[in-house]
C-alpha positions as CSV (number, residue, x, y, z in Angstrom):
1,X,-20.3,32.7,8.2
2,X,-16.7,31.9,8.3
3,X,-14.9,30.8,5.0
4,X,-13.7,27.5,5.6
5,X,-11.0,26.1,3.8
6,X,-12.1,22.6,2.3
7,X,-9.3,21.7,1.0
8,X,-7.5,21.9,3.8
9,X,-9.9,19.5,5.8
10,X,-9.7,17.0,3.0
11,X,-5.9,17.2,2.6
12,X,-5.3,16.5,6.8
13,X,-7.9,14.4,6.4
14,X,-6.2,12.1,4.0
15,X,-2.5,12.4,5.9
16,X,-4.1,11.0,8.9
17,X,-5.7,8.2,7.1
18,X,-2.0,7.6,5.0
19,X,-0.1,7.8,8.6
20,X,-2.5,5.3,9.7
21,X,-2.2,2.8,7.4
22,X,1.1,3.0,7.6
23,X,1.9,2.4,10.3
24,X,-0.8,-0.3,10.5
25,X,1.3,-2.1,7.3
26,X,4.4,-1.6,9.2
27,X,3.1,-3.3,12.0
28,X,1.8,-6.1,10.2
29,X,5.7,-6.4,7.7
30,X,8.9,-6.0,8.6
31,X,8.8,-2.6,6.1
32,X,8.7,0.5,8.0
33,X,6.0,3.5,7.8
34,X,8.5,5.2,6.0
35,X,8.9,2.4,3.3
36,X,5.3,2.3,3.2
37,X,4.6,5.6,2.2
38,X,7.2,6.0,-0.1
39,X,5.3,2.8,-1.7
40,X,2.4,4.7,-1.7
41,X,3.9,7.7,-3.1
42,X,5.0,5.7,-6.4
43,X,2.8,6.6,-8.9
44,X,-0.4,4.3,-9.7
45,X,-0.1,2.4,-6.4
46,X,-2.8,2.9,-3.8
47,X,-3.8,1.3,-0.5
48,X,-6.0,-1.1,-1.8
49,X,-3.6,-2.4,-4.6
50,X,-0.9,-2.8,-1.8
51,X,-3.5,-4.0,0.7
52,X,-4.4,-6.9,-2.1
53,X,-1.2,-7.7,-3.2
54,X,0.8,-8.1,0.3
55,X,-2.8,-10.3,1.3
56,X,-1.9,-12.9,-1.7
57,X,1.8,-12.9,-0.2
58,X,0.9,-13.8,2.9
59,X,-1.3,-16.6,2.2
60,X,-0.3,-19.6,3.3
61,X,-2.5,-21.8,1.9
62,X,-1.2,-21.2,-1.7
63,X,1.6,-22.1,-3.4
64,X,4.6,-19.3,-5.1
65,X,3.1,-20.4,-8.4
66,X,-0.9,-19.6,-7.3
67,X,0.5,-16.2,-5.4
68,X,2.7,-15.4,-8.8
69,X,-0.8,-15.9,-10.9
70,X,-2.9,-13.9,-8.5
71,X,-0.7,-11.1,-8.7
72,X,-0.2,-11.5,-12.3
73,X,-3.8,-11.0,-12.5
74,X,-4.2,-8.1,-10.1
75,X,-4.6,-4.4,-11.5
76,X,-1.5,-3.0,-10.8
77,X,-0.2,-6.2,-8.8
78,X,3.5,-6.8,-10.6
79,X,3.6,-3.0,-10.2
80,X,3.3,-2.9,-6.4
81,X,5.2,-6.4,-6.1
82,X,8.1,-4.3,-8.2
83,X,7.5,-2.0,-5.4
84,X,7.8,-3.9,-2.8
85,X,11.0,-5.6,-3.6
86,X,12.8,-2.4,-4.8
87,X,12.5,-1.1,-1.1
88,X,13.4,-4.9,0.9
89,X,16.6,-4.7,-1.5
């Protein structure tokens, strides 16, 4: 039997799912896939924290103040909004 290289498999299997959120996020924003991933790259932010936090931003139904408490309340959320507004500036 062959030796197969797991690590490997997981590591291209993890850039392909990174390249396509990316590019899914860029789609959806005016950031760009690059922006995205170097978001990602920042230490303690993940998909889901800047999944979560650009979902509250988003939301039209609720006021700065509500979207300001949500993130506030978010793991991580001031953390990716930081983020988020380090690369738009």
């Amino acid at each position: 039997m062959p030796d197969v290289d797991w690590d490997a498999i997981i590591k291209a299997g993890k850039e392909a799912v990174n390249d396509k959120f990316s590019s899914r996020m860029a789609s959806m924003t005016t950031l760009t896939s690059t922006k995205v991933e170097e978001i990602l790259a920042e230490p303690g932010i993940d998909k889901e924290n800047l999944a979560s936090v650009l979902q509250v931003i988003k939301d039209s139904t609720k006021s700065n103040e509500a979207k300001a408490k949500a993130i506030a309340n978010m793991s991580k959320g001031v953390h990716v909004l930081v983020s988020l507004l380090g690369k738009l500036l």
